[in-house]
C-alpha atoms as one frame of an Amber mdcrd trajectory, in Angstrom:
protein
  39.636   2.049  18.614  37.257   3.290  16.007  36.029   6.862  15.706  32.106
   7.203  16.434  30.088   8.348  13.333  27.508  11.144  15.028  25.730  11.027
  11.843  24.605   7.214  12.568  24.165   7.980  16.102  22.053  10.932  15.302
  20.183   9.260  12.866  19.508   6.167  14.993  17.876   8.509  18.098  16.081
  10.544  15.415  14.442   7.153  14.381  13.989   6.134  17.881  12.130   9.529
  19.055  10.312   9.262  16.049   9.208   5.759  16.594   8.202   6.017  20.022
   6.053   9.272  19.353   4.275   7.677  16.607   3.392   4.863  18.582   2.686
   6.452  21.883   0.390   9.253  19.616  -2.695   8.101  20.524  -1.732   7.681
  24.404  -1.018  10.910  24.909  -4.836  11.911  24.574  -7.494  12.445  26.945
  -9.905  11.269  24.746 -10.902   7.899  23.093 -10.220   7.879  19.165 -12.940
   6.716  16.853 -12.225   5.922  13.151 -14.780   7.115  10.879 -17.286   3.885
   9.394 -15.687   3.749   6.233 -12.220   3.131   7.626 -13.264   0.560  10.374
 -14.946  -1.480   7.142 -11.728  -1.303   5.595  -9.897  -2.754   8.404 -11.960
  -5.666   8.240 -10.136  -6.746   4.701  -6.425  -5.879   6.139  -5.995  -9.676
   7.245  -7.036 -11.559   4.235  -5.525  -8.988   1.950  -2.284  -9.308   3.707
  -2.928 -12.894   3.814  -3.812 -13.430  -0.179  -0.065 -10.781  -0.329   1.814
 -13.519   1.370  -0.060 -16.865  -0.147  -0.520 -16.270  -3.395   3.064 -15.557
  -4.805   4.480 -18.377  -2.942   2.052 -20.716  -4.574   1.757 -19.427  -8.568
   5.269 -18.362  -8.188   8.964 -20.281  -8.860  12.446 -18.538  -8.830  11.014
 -15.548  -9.558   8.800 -16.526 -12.067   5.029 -17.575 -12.603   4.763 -21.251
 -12.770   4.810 -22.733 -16.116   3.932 -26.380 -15.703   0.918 -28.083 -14.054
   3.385 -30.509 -12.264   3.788 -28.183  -9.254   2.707 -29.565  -5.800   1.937
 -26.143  -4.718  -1.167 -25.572  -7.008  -2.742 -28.770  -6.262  -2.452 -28.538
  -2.231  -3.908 -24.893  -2.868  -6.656 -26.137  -4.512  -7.258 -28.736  -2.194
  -6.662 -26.460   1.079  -8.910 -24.082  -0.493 -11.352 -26.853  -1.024 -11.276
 -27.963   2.557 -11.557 -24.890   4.049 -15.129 -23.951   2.230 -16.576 -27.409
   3.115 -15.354 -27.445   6.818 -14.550 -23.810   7.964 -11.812 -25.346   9.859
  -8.050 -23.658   9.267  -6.365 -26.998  11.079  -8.335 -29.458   8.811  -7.023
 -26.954   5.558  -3.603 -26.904   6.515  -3.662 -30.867   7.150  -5.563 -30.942
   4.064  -3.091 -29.018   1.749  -0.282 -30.750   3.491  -1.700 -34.746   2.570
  -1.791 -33.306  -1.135   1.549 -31.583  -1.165   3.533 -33.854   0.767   3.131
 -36.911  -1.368   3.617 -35.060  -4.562   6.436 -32.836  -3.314   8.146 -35.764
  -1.782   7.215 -38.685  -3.536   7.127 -37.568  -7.205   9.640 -34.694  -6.692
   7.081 -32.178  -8.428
């Protein structure tokens, strides 16, 4: 039988307590919280921003590296989804879109 490290158990309840104040912070109040104007309008970019985060690198992006050829399936689907999405303002017609683009060019001509 192994001896138990207190230092990881410690650790791991310190982390726990911590999480679970943070968390619970604004519970524990009587009152409702209000963010001031300027950081409610700067919630409204968090999704896109974390969306363009995600997106982008995975599409200009190869093996660690920024994509050095125009035969890349990715960039053309991008386009294409991007495309779709201004003249429709639908996210399932994008994504089918970007997917009749990359597919056949992924697949087909192994780009």
């Amino acid at each position: 039988m192994t001896a138990i490290d207190w230092h990881t158990v410690l650790i791991v309840v310190g982390l726990a307590v911590v999480t679970v104040l943070t968390r619970c912070f604004f519970l524990f109040s009587n009152r409702t919280w209000t963010l001031p104007h300027w950081a409610q309008r700067g919630l409204q970019y968090a999704p896109i921003a974390a969306l363009a985060a995600v997106v982008v690198p995975e599409v200009v992006m190869a093996q660690d590296a920024l994509v050095d050829t125009w035969r890349d399936a990715r960039l053309y689907a991008a386009v294409v989804g991007a495309a779709a999405y201004f003249w429709r303002k639908d996210v399932l017609f994008t994504i089918v879109a970007g997917m009749l683009v990359y597919l056949p060019l992924h697949l087909g001509l192994g780009w």
